[in-house]
PyMOL commands that place a pseudoatom at each C-alpha (Angstrom):
pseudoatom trace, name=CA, resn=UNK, resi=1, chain=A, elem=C, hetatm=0, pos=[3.500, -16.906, -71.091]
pseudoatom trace, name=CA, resn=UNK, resi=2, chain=A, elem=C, hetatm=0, pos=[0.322, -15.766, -73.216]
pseudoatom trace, name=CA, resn=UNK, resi=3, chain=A, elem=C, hetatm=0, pos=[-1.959, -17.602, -70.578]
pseudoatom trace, name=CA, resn=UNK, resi=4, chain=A, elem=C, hetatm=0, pos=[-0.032, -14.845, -67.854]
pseudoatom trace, name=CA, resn=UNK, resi=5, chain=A, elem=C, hetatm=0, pos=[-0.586, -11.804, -70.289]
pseudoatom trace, name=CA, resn=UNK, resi=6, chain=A, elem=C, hetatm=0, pos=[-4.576, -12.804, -70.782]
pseudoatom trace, name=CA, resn=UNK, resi=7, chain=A, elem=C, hetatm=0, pos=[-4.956, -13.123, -66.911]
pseudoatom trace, name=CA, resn=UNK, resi=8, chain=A, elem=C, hetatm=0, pos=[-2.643, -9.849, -66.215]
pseudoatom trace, name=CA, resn=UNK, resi=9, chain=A, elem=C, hetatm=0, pos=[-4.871, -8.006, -68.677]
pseudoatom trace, name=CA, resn=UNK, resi=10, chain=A, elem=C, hetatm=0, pos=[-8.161, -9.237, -67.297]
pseudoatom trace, name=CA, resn=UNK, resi=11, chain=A, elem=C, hetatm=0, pos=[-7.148, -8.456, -63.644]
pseudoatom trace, name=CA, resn=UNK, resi=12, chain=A, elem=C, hetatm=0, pos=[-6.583, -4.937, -65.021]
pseudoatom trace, name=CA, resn=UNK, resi=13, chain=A, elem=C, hetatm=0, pos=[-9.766, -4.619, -66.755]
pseudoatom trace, name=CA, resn=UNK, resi=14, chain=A, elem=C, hetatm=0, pos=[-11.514, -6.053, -63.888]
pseudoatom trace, name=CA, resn=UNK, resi=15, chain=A, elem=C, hetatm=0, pos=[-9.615, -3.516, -61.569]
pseudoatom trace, name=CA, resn=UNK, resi=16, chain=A, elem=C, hetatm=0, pos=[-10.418, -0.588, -63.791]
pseudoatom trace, name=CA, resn=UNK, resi=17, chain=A, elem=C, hetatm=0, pos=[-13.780, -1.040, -64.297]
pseudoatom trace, name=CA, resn=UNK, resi=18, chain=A, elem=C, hetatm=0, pos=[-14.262, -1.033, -60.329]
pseudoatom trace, name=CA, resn=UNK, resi=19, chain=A, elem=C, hetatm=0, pos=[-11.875, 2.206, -60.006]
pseudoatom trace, name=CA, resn=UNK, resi=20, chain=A, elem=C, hetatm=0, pos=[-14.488, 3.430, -62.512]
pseudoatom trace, name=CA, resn=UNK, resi=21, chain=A, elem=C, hetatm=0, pos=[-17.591, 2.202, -60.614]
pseudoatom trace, name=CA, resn=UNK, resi=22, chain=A, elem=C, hetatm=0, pos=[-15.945, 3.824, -57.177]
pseudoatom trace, name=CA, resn=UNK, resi=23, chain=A, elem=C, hetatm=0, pos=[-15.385, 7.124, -58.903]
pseudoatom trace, name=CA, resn=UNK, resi=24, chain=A, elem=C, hetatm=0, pos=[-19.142, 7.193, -60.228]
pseudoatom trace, name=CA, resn=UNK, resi=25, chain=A, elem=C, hetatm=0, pos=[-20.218, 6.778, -56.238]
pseudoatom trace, name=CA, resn=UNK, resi=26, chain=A, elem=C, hetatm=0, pos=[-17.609, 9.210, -54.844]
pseudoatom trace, name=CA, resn=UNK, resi=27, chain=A, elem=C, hetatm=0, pos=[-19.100, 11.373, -56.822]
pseudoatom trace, name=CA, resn=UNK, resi=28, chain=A, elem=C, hetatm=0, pos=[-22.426, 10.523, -55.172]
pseudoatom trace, name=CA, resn=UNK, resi=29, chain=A, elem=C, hetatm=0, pos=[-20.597, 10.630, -51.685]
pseudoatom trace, name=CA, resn=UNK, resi=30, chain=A, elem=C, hetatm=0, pos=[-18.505, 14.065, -52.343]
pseudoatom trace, name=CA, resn=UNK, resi=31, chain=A, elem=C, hetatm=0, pos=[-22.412, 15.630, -53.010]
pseudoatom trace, name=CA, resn=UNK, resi=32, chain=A, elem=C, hetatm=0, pos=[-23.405, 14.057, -49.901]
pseudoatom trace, name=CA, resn=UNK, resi=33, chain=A, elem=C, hetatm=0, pos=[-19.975, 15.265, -48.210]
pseudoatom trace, name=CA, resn=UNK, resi=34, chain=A, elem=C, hetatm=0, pos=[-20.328, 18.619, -49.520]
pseudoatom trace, name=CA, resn=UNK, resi=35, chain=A, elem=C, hetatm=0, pos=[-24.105, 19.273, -48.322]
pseudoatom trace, name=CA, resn=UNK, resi=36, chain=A, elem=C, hetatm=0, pos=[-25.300, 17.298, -45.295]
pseudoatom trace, name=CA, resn=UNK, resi=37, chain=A, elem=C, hetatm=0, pos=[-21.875, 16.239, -43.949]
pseudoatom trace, name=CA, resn=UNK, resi=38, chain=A, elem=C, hetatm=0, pos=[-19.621, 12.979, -43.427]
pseudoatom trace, name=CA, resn=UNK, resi=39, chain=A, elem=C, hetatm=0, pos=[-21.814, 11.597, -40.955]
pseudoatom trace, name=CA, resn=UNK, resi=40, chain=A, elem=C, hetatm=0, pos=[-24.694, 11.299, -43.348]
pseudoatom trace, name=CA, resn=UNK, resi=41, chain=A, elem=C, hetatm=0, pos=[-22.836, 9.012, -45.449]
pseudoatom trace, name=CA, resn=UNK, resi=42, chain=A, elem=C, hetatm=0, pos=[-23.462, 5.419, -44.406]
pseudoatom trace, name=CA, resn=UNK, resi=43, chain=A, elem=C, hetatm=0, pos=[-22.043, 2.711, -47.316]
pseudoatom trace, name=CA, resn=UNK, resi=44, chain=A, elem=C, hetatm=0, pos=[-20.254, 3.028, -50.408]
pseudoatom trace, name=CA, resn=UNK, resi=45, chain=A, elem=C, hetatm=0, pos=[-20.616, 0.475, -52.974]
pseudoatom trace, name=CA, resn=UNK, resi=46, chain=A, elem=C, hetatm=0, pos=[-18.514, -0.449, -55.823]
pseudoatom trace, name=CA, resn=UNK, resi=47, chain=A, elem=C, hetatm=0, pos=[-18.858, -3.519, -57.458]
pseudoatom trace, name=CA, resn=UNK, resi=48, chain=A, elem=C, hetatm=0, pos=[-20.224, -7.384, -56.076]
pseudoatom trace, name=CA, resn=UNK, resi=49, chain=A, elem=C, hetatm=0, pos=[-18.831, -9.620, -54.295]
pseudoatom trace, name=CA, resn=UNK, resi=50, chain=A, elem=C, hetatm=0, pos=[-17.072, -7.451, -51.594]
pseudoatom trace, name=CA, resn=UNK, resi=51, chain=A, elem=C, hetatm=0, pos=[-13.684, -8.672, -51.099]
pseudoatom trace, name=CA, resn=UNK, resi=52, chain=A, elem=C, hetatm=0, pos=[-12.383, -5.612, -49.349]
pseudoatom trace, name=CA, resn=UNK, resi=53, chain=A, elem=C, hetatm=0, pos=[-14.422, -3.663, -46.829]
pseudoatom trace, name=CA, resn=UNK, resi=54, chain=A, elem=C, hetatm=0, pos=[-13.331, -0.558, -44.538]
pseudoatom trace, name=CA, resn=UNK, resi=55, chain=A, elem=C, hetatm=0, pos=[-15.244, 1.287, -42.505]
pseudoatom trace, name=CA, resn=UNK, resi=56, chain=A, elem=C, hetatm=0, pos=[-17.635, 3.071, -44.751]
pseudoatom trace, name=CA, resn=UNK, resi=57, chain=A, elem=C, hetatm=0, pos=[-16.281, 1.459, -48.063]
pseudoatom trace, name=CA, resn=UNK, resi=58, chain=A, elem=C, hetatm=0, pos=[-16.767, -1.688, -49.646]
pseudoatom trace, name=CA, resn=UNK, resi=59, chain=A, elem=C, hetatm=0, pos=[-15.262, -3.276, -52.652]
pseudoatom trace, name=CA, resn=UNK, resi=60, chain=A, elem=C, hetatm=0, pos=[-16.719, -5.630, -55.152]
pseudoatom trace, name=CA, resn=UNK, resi=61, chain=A, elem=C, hetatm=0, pos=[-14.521, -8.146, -57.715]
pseudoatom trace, name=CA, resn=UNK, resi=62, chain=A, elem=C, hetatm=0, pos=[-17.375, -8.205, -60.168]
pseudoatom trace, name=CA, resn=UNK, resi=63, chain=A, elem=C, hetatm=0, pos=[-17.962, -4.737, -61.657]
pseudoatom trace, name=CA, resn=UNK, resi=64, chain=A, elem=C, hetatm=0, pos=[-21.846, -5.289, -62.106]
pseudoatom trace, name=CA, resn=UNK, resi=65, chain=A, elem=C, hetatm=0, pos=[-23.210, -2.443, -59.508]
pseudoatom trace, name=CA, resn=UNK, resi=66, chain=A, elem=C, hetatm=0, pos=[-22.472, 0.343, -56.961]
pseudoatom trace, name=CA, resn=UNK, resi=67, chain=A, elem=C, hetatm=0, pos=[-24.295, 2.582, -54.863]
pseudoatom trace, name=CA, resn=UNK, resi=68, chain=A, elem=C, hetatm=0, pos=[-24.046, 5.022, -52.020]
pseudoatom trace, name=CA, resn=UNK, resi=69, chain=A, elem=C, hetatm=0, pos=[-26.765, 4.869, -48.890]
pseudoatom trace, name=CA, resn=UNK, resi=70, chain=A, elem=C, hetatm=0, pos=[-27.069, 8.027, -47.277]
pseudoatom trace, name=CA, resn=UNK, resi=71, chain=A, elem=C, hetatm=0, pos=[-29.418, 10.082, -44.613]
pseudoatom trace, name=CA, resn=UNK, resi=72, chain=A, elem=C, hetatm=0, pos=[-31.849, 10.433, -48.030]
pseudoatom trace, name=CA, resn=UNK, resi=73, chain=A, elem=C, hetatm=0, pos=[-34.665, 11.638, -45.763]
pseudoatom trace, name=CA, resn=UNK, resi=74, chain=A, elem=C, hetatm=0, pos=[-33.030, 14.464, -44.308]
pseudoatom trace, name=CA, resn=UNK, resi=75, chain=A, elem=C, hetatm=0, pos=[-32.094, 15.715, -47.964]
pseudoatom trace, name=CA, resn=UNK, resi=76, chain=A, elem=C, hetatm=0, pos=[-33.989, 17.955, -49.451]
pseudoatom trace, name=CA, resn=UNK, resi=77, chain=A, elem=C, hetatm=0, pos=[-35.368, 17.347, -53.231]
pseudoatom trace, name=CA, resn=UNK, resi=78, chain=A, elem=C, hetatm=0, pos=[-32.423, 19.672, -54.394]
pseudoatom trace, name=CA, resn=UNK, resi=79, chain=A, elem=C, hetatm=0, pos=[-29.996, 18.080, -52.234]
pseudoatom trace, name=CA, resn=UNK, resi=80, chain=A, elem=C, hetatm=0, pos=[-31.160, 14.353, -54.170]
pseudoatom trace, name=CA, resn=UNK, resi=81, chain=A, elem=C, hetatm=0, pos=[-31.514, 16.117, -57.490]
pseudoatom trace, name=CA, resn=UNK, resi=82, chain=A, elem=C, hetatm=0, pos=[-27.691, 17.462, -57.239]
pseudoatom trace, name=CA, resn=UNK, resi=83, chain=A, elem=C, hetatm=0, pos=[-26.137, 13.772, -55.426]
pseudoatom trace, name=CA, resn=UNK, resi=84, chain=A, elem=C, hetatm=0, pos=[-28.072, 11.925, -57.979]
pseudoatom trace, name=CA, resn=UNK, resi=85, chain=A, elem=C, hetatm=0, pos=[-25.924, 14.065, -60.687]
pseudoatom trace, name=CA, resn=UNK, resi=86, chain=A, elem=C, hetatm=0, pos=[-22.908, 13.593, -59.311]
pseudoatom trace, name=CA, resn=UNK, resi=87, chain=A, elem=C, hetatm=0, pos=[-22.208, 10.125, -60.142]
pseudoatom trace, name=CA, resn=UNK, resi=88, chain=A, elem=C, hetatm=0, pos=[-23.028, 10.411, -63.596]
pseudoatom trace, name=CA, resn=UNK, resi=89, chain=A, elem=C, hetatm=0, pos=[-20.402, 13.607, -63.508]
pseudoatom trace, name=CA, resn=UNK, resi=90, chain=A, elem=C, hetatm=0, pos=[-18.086, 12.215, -62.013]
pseudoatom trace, name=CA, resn=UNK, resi=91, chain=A, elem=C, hetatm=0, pos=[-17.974, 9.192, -64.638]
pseudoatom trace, name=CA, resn=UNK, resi=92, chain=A, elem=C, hetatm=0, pos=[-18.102, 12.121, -67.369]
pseudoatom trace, name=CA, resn=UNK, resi=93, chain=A, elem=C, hetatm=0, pos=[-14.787, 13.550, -65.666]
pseudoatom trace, name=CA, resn=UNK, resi=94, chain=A, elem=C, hetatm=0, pos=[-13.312, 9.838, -65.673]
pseudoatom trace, name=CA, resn=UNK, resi=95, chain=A, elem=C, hetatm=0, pos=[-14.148, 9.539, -69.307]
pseudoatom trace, name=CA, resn=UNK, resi=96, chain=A, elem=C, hetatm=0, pos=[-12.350, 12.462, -70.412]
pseudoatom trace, name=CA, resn=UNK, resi=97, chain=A, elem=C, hetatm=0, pos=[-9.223, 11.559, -68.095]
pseudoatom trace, name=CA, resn=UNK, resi=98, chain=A, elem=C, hetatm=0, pos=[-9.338, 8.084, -69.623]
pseudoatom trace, name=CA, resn=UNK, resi=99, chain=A, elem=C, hetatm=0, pos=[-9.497, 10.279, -73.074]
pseudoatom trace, name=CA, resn=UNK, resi=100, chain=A, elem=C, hetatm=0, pos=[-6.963, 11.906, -72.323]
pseudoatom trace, name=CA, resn=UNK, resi=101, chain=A, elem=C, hetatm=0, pos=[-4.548, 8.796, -71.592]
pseudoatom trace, name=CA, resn=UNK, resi=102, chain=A, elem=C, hetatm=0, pos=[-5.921, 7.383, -75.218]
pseudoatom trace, name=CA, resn=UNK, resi=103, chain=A, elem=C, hetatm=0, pos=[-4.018, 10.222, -76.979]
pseudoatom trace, name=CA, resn=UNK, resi=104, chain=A, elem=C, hetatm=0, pos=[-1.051, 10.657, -74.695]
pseudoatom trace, name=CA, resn=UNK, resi=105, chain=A, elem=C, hetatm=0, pos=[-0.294, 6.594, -74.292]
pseudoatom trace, name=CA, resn=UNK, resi=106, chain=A, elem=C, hetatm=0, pos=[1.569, 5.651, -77.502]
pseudoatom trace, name=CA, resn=UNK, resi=107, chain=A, elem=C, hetatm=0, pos=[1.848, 2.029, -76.612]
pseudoatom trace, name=CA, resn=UNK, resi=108, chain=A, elem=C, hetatm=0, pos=[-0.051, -0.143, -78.358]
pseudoatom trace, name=CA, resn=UNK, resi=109, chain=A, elem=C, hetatm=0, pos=[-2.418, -2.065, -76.118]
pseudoatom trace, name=CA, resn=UNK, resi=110, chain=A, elem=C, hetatm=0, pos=[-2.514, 0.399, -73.378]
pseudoatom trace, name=CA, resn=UNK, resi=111, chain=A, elem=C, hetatm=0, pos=[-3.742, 3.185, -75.393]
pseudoatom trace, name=CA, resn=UNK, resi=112, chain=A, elem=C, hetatm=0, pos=[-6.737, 0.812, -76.653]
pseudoatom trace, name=CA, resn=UNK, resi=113, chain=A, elem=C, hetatm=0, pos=[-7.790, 0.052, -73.007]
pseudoatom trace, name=CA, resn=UNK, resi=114, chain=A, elem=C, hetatm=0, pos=[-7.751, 3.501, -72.184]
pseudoatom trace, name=CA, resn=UNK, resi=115, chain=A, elem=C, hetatm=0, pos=[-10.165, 3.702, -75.343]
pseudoatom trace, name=CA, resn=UNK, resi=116, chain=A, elem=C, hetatm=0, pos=[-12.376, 1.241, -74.041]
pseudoatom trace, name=CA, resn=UNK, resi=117, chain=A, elem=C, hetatm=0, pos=[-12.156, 2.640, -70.585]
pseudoatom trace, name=CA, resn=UNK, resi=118, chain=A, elem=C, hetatm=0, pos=[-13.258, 6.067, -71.928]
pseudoatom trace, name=CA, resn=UNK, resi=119, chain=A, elem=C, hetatm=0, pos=[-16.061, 4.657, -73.770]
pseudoatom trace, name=CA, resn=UNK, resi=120, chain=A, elem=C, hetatm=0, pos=[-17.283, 2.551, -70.663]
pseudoatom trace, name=CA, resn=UNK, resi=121, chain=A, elem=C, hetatm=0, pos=[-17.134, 5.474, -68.519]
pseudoatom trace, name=CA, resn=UNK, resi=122, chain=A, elem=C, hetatm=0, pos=[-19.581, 7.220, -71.116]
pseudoatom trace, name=CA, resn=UNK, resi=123, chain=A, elem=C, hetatm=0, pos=[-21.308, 4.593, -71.370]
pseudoatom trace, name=CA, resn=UNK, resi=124, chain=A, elem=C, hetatm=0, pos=[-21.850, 4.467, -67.668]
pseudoatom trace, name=CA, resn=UNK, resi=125, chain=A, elem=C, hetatm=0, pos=[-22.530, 8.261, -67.343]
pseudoatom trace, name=CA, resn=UNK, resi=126, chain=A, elem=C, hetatm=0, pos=[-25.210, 8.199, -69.991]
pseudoatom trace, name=CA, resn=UNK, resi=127, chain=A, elem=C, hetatm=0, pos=[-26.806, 4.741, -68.902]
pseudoatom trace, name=CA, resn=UNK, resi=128, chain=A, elem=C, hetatm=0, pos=[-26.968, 6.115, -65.101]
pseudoatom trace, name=CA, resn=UNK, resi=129, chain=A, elem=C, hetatm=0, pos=[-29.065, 8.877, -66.188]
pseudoatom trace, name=CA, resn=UNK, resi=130, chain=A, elem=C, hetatm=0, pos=[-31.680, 6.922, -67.991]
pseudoatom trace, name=CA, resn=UNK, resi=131, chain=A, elem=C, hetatm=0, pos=[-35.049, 7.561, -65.149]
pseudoatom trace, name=CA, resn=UNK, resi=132, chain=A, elem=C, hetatm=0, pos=[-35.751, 3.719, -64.612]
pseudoatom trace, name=CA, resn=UNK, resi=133, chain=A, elem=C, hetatm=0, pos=[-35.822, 3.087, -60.368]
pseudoatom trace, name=CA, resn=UNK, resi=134, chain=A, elem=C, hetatm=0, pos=[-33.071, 2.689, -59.170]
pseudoatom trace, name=CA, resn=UNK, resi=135, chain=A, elem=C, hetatm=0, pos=[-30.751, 4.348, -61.415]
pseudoatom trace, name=CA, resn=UNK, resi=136, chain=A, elem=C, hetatm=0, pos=[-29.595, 8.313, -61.016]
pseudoatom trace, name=CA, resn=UNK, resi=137, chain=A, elem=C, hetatm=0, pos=[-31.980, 9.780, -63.866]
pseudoatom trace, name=CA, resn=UNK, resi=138, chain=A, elem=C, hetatm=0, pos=[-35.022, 8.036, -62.258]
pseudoatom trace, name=CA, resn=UNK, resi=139, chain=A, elem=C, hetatm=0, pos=[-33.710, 9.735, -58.581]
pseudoatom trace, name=CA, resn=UNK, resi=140, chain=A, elem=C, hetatm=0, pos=[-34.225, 13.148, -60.136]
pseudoatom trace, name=CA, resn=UNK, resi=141, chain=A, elem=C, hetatm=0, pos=[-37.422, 12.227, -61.579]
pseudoatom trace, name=CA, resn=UNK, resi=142, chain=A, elem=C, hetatm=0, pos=[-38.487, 10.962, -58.311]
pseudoatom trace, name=CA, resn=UNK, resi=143, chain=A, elem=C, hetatm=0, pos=[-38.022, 14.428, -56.890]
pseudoatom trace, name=CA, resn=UNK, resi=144, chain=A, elem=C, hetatm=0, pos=[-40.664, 16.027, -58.728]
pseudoatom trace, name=CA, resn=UNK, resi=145, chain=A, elem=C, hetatm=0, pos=[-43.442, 13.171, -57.951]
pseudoatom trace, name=CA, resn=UNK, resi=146, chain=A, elem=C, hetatm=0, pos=[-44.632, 14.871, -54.893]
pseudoatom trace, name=CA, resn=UNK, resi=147, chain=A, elem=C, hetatm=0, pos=[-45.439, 18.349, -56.662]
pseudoatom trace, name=CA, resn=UNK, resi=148, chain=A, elem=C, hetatm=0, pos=[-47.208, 16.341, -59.466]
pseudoatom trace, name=CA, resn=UNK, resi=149, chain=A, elem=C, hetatm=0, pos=[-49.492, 14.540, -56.573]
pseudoatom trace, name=CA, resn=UNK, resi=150, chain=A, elem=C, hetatm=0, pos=[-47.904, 11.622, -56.967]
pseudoatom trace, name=CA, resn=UNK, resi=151, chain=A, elem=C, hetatm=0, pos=[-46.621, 10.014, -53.225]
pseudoatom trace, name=CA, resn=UNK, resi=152, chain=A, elem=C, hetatm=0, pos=[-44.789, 7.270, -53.005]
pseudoatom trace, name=CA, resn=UNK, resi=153, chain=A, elem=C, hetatm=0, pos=[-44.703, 5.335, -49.498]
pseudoatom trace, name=CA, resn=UNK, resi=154, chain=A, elem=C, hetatm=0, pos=[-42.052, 3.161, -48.884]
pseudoatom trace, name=CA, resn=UNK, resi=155, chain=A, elem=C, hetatm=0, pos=[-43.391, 0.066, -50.091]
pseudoatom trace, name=CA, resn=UNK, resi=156, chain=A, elem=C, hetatm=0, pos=[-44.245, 1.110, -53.056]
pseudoatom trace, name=CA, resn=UNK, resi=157, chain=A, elem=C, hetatm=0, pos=[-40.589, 2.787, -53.598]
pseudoatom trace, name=CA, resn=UNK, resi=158, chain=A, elem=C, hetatm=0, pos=[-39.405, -0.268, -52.673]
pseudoatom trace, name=CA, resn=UNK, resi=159, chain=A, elem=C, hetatm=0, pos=[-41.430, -2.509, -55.193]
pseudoatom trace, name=CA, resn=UNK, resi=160, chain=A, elem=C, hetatm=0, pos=[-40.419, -0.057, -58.030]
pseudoatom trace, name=CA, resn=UNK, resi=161, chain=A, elem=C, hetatm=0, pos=[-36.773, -0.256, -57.353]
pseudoatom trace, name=CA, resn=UNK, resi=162, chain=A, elem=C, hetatm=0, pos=[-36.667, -4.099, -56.844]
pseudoatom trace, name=CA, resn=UNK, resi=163, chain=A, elem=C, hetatm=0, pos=[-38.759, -3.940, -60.590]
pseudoatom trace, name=CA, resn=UNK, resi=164, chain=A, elem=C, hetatm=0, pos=[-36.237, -1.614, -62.069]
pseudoatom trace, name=CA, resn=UNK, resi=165, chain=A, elem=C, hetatm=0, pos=[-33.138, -3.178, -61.247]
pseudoatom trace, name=CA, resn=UNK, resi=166, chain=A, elem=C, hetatm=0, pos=[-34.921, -6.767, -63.108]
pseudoatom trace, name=CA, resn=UNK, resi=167, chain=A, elem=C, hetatm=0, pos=[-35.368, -4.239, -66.099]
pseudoatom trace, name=CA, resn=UNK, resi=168, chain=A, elem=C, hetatm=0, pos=[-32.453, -3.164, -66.343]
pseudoatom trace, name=CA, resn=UNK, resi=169, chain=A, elem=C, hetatm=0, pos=[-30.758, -6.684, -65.481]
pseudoatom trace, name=CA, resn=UNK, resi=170, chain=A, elem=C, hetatm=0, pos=[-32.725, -8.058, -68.275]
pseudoatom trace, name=CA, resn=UNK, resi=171, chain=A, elem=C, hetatm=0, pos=[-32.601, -5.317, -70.710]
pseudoatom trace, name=CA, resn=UNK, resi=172, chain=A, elem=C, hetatm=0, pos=[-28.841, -5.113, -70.703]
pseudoatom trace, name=CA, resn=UNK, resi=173, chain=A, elem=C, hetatm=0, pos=[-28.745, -8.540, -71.165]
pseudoatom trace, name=CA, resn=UNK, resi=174, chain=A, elem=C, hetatm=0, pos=[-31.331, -8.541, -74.253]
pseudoatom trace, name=CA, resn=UNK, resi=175, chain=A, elem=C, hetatm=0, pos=[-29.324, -5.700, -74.970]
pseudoatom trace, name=CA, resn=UNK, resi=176, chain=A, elem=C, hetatm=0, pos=[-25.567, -7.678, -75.302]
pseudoatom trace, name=CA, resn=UNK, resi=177, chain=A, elem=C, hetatm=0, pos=[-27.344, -10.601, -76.533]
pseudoatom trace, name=CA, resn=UNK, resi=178, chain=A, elem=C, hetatm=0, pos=[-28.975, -8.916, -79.554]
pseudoatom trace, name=CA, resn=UNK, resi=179, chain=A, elem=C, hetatm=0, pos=[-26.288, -6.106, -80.658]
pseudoatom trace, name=CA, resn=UNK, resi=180, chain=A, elem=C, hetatm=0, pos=[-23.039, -7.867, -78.734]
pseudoatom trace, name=CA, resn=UNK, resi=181, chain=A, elem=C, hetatm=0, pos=[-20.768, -7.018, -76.428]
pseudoatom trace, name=CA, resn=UNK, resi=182, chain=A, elem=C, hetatm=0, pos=[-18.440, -5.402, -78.852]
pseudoatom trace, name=CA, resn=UNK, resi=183, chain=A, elem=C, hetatm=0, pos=[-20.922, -3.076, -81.503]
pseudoatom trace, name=CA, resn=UNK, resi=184, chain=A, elem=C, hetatm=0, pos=[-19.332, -0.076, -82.809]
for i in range(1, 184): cmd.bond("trace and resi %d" % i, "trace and resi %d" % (i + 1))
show_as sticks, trace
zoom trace
């Protein structure tokens, strides 16, 4: 019966971490929503692995990476400063729900994985906004290229986001490796 608890509490984990990933990208989308319209909004991401897709949504098992792809070159550099900040706000709201839950849940167990839940959804609000392509910090920085003289074609957009994502692949896994998965 241990061997069903372990699985029911990974499944939960699993599932909570991609609630947490979706809410980080609605975020993205309600900015998008909110500004340019419904229409503009092509995909949203949560997680890898898509197991579930509908219409505009898909759904990952692993919760490694999300994303929203949207009319980006009909929004102007406000428009990609503000959906850029979204996600990372919305995954600050999360956080404090999750909070919340910590202090309200008495029972032991699920008041600890509403901890951890809180702290991954600051973890994930603070990490997003760090300005390496492609996550949401380096978007706003990428806003302000042009009126420093700095244009970037799409090639070379490309190229930096393909190298940014390996950085940050390899940096969070330095990063687990060295510290752990678990430092307080």
């Amino acid at each position: 019966m241990d061997w069903l608890r372990a699985a029911f509490a990974i499944v939960f984990t699993l599932g909570l971490f991609i609630i947490s990933l979706l809410v980080h990208e609605l975020g993205h989308t309600v900015a998008v929503w909110g500004m340019m319209g419904w229409d503009k909004v092509k995909v949203i991401s949560a997680g890898s692995v898509s197991f579930f897709r509908h219409g505009k949504l898909r759904l990952g098992i692993l919760p490694t990476w999300g994303y929203v792809l949207y009319a980006e070159d009909e929004a102007t550099p406000e428009m990609r400063r503000i959906i850029a900040v979204a996600g990372p706000m919305a995954s600050l709201m999360l956080a404090g729900v999750f909070s919340l839950l910590h202090i309200v849940i008495q029972a032991k167990g699920w008041s600890e994985a509403m901890y951890a839940m809180a702290l991954a959804n600051y973890a994930i609000c603070g990490f997003n906004l760090i300005p390496i392509p492609p996550l949401d910090g380096w978007k706003v920085v990428e806003t302000y290229l042009p009126s420093l003289g700095i244009l970037l074609t799409r090639e070379s957009r490309a190229k930096l986001y393909q190298w940014g994502t390996i950085i940050v692949v390899v940096g969070s896994c330095l990063y687990v490796a060295i510290v752990g998965p678990y430092h307080r």
